[in-house]
Backbone as CSV, one residue per row, in Angstrom:
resi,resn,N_x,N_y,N_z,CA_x,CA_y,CA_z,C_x,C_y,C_z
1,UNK,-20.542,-21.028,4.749,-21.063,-20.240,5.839,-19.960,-19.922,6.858
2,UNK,-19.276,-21.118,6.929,-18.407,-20.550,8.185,-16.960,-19.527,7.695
3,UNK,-17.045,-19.746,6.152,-16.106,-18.655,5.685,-16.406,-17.360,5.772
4,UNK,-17.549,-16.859,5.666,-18.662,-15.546,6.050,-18.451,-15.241,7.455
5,UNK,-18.405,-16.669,8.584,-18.287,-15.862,10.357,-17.151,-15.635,10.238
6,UNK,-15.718,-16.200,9.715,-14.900,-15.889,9.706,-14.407,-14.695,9.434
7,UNK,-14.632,-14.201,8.395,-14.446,-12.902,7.965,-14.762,-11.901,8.157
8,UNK,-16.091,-12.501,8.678,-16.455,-11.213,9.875,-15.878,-10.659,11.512
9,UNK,-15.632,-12.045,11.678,-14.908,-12.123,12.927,-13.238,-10.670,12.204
10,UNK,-12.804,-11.238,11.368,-11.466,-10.616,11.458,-11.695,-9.234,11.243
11,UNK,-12.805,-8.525,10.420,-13.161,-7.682,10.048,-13.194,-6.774,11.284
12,UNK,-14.327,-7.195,12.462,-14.730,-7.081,13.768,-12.982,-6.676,14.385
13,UNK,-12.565,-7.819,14.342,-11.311,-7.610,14.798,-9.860,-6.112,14.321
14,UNK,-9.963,-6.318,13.347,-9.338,-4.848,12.211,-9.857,-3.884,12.898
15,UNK,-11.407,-3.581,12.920,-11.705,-2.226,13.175,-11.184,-2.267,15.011
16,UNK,-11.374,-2.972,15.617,-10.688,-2.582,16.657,-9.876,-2.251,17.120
17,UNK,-8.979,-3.306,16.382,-6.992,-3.481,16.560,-7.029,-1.470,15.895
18,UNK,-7.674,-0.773,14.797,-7.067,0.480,14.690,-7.753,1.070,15.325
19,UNK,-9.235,0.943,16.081,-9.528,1.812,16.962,-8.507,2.057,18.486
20,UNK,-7.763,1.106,18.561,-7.065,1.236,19.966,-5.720,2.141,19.106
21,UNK,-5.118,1.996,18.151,-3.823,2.266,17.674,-4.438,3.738,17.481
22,UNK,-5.760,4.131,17.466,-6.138,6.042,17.045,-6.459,6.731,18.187
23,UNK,-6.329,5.577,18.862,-6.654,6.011,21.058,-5.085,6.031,21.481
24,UNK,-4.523,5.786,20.939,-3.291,5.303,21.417,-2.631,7.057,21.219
25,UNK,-2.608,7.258,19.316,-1.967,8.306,18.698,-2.412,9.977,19.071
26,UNK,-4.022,9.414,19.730,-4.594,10.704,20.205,-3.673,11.051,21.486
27,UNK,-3.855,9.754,22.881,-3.507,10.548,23.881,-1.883,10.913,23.790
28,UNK,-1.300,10.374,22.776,0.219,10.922,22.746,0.678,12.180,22.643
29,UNK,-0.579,12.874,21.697,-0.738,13.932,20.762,-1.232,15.180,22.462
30,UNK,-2.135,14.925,23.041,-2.693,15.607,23.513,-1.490,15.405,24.859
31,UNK,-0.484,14.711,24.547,0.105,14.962,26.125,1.536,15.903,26.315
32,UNK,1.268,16.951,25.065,2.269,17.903,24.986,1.366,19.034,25.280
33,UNK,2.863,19.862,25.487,2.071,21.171,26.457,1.806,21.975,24.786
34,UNK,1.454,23.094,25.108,1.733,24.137,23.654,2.612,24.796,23.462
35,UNK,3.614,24.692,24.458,4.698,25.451,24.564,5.775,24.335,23.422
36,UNK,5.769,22.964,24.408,6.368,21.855,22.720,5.593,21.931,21.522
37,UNK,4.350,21.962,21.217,3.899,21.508,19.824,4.521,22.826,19.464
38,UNK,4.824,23.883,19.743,5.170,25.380,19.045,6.353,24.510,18.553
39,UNK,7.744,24.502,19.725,8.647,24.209,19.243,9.014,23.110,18.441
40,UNK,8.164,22.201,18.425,8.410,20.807,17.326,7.976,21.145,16.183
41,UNK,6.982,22.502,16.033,6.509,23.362,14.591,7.600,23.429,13.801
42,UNK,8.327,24.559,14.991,9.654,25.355,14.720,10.940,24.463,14.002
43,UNK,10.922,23.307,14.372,11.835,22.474,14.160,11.732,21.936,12.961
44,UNK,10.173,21.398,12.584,9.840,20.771,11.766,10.194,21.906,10.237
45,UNK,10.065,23.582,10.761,9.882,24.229,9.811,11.258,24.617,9.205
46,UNK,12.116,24.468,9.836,13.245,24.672,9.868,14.216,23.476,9.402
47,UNK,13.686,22.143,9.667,14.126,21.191,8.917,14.002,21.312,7.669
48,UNK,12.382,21.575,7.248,12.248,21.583,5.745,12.685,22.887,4.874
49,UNK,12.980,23.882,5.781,13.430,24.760,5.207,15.264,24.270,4.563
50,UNK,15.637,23.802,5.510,17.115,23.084,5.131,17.058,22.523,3.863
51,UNK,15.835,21.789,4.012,15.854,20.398,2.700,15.552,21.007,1.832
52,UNK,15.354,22.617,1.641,14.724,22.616,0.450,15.600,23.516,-0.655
């Protein structure tokens, strides 16, 4: 039985630990203007254009 609370406990625990790490990746995401996400497009497109 107490191997069952256990595992639930960590389980409980997992989904949290990545709910904060997808709160985390959102407000990073949302704290560029549109004027950067254009240019980090641009960059990105232009990198892979190199590599390819």
């Amino acid at each position: 039985m107490k191997l069952w609370k256990l595992l639930g406990i960590a389980a409980f625990a997992g989904v949290a630990a990545s709910g904060v790490v997808v709160a985390r990746n959102q407000r990073r995401r949302e704290a560029y203007t549109p004027d950067q996400v254009r240019e980090r497009l641009h960059a990105r497109l232009a990198e892979a254009d190199r590599a390819s």
